[in-house]
C-alpha positions as CSV (number, residue, x, y, z in Angstrom):
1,X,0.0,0.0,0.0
2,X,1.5,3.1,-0.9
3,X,1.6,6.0,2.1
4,X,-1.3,7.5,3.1
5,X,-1.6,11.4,3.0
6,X,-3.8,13.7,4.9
7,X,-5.7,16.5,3.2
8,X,-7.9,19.2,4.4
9,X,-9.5,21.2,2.1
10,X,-11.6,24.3,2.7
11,X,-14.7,25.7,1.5
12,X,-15.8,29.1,1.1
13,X,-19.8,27.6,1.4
14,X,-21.2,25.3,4.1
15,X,-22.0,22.6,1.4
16,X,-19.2,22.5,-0.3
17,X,-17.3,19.7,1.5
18,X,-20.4,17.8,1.4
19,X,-20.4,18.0,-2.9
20,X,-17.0,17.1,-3.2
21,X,-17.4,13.9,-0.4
22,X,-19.8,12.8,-3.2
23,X,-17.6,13.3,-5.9
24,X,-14.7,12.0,-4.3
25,X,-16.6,8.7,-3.6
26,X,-17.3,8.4,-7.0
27,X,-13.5,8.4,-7.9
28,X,-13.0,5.9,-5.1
29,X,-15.7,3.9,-7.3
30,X,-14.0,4.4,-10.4
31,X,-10.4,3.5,-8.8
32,X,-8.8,6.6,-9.4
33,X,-8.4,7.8,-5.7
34,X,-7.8,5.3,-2.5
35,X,-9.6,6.7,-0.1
36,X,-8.7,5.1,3.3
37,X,-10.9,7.5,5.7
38,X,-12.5,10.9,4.9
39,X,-14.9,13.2,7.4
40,X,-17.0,16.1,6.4
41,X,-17.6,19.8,8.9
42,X,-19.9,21.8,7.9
43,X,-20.6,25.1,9.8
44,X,-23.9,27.1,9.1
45,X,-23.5,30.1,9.0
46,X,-25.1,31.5,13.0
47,X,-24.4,28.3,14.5
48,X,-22.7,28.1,17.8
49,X,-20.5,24.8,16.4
50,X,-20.2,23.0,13.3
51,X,-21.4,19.5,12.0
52,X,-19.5,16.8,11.4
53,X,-20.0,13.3,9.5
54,X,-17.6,10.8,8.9
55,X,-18.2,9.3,5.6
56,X,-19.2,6.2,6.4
57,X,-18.4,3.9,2.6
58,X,-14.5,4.2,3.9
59,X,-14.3,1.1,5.8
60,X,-11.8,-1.4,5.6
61,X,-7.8,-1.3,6.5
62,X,-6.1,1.7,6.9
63,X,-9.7,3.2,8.1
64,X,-9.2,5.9,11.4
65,X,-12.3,5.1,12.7
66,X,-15.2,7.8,14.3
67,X,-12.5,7.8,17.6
68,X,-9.8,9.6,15.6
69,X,-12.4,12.1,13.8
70,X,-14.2,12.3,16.9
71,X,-11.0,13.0,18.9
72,X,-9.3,15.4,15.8
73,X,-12.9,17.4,16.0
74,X,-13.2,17.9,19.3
75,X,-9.9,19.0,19.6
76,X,-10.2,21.5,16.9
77,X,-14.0,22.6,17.5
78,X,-15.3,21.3,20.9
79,X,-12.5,21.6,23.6
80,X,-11.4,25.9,23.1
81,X,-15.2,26.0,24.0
82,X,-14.7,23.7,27.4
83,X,-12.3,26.1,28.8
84,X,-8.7,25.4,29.8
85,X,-8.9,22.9,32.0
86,X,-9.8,20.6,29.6
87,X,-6.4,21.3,28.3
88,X,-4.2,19.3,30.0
89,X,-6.0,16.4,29.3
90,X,-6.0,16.6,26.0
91,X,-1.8,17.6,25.9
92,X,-1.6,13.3,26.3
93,X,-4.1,12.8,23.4
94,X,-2.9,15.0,21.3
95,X,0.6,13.4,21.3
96,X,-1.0,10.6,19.4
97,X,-1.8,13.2,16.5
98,X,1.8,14.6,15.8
99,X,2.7,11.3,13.9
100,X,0.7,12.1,11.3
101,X,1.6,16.0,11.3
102,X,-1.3,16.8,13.3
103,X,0.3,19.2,15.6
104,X,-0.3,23.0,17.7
105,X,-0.1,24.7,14.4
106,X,-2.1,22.2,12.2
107,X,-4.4,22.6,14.9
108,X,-4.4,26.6,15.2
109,X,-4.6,26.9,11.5
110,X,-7.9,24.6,10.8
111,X,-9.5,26.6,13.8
112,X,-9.0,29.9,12.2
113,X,-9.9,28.8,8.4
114,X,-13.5,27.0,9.9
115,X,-15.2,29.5,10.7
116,X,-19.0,30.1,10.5
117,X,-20.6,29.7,6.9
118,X,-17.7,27.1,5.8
119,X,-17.0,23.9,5.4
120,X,-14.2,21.6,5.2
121,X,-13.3,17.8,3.7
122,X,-10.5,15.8,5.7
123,X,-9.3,13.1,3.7
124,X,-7.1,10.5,4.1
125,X,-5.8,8.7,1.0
126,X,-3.6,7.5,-1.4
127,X,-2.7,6.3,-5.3
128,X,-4.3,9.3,-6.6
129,X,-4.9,9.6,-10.5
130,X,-4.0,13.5,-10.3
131,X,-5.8,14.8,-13.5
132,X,-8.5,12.8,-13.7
133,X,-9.9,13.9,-10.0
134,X,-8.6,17.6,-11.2
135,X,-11.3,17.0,-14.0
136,X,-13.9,15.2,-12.0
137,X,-13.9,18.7,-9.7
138,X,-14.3,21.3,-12.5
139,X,-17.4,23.5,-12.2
140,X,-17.1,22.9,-8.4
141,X,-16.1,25.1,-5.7
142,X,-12.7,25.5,-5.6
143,X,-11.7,24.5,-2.7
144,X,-7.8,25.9,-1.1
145,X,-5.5,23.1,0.4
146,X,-4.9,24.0,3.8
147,X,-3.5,21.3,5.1
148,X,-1.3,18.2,4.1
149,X,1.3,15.8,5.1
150,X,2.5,15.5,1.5
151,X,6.1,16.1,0.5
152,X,6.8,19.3,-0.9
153,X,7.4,18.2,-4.7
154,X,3.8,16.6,-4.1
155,X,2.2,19.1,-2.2
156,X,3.4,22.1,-5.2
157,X,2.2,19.3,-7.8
158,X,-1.3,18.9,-5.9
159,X,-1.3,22.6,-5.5
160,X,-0.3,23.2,-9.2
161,X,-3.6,20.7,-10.6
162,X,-6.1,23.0,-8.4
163,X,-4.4,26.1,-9.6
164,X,-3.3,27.4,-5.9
165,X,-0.4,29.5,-5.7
């Protein structure tokens, strides 16, 4: 199995994670992606928190599970709204992250680009058929890559498909 990579991907709309889940599900049909585990948030505009939804058609091995997306999410969205003392606790747990490049910053950075009246797509895949999911998205939102684990040659070549500078 080739390595995984993590993605996050934002969206200027509350629905736009949840139309490119469906497309991306579709190239998982079609063998062109790998998907391994992806998870929707989608934040209404004038709600107090956002939604979240694991996709659930991304079982099998390599699959996080709802315990990682549950503990990524409340990380990101639920705990700043607990208070501080919730924050040592979570200083253990979120050891467990930085592996995969989920650290402070990571962290920091997905809190300030979800805001209300967004949405975002975490995925976690591999074996990507670059173009053809380039041309499965056109005439969708455009989403901006603000996360990924990807090495920097593969990162500038994802970044170079979606036309992000």
């Amino acid at each position: 199995m080739a390595q995984a990579t993590l993605t996050v991907w934002k969206f200027k709309s509350a629905d736009g994670a949840e139309t490119a889940s469906t497309t991306l599900q579709q190239l998982s049909k079609e063998n062109l992606v790998t998907i391994h585990d992806a998870a929707t948030v989608r934040w209404e505009e004038g709600a107090k928190k956002p939604k979240t939804r694991q996709l659930t058609s991304t079982t099998g091995a390599g699959a996080l599970g709802g315990s990682f997306w549950g503990m990524l999410f409340g990380l990101l969205f639920f705990v700043p709204l607990l208070g501080a003392a919730i924050g040592a606790a979570t200083g253990a747990l979120s050891g467990a992250l930085t592996d995969v490049g989920i650290d402070d910053g990571f962290i920091n950075r997905v809190r300030d680009e979800i805001t209300p009246g967004t949405s975002a797509l975490f995925v976690m895949s591999s074996d990507g058929v670059v173009d053809k999911i380039h041309d499965a998205f056109a005439g969708q939102e455009s989403p901006e890559l603000i996360f990924t684990n990807l090495s920097t040659e593969q990162e500038a070549a994802l970044r170079e498909v979606f036309g992000e500078e």
